[in-house]
N, C-alpha and C positions, 0 to 999 in steps of 0.2 A: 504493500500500500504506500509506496513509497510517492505517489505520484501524489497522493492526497496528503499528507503529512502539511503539519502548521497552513491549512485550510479550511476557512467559514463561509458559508452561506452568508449572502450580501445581498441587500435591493438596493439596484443601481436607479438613479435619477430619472432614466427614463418607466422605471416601475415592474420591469422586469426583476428577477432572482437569477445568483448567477454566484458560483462557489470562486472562490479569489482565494488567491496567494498572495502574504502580506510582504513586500519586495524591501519594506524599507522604508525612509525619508527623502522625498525628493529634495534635490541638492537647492538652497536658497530659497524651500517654498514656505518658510513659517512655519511648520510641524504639518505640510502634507504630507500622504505618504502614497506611493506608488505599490501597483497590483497587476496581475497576471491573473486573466479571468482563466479558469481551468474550464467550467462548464457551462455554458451557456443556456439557461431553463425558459428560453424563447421559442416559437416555433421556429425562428431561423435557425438558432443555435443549437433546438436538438436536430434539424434536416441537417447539419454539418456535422455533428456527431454521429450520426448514422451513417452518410457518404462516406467519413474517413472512416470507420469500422470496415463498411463493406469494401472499399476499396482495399482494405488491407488483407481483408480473407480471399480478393482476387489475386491479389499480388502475390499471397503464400503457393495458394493453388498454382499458378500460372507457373513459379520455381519448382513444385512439384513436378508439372508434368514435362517441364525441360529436361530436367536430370533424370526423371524414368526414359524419357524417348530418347537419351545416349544410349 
C-alpha cells in the first residue's frame, strides 16, 4: 500500500472529493502547501482510472503473447 501511504480524502474547490498526497510547503506561499491528487472521485477522474487500468492489462497481455509467439 505503499502508493496510499500519508494520504487523505480532500474536497477540492471545485466540490468534487479526491485522495491527495501532502507534498509539503510551497516555496514563498505563506504556509501553503502543495499536493498530488492520487485519485480522482469525479466522473472524469474515475473514466481515467479505468482507461489506465485497462490499458495496463492490454499492455501485460500484448508482452505475453510476444514472448509465447518466439
Amino acid at each position: 500500500m505503499g502508493r496510499f501511504k500519508n494520504s487523505r480524502l480532500a474536497r477540492m474547490s471545485s466540490g468534487h472529493y479526491c485522495l491527495i498526497r501532502d507534498l509539503g510547503l510551497v516555496k514563498g506561499g505563506k504556509g501553503l502547501r502543495h499536493h498530488e491528487v492520487i485519485i480522482d472521485f469525479s466522473w472524469r477522474g474515475l473514466l481515467k482510472l479505468a482507461l489506465s487500468a485497462g490499458a495496463g492489462v492490454l499492455r501485460r497481455r500484448a508482452s505475453v503473447r510476444i514472448e509465447t509467439a518466439e
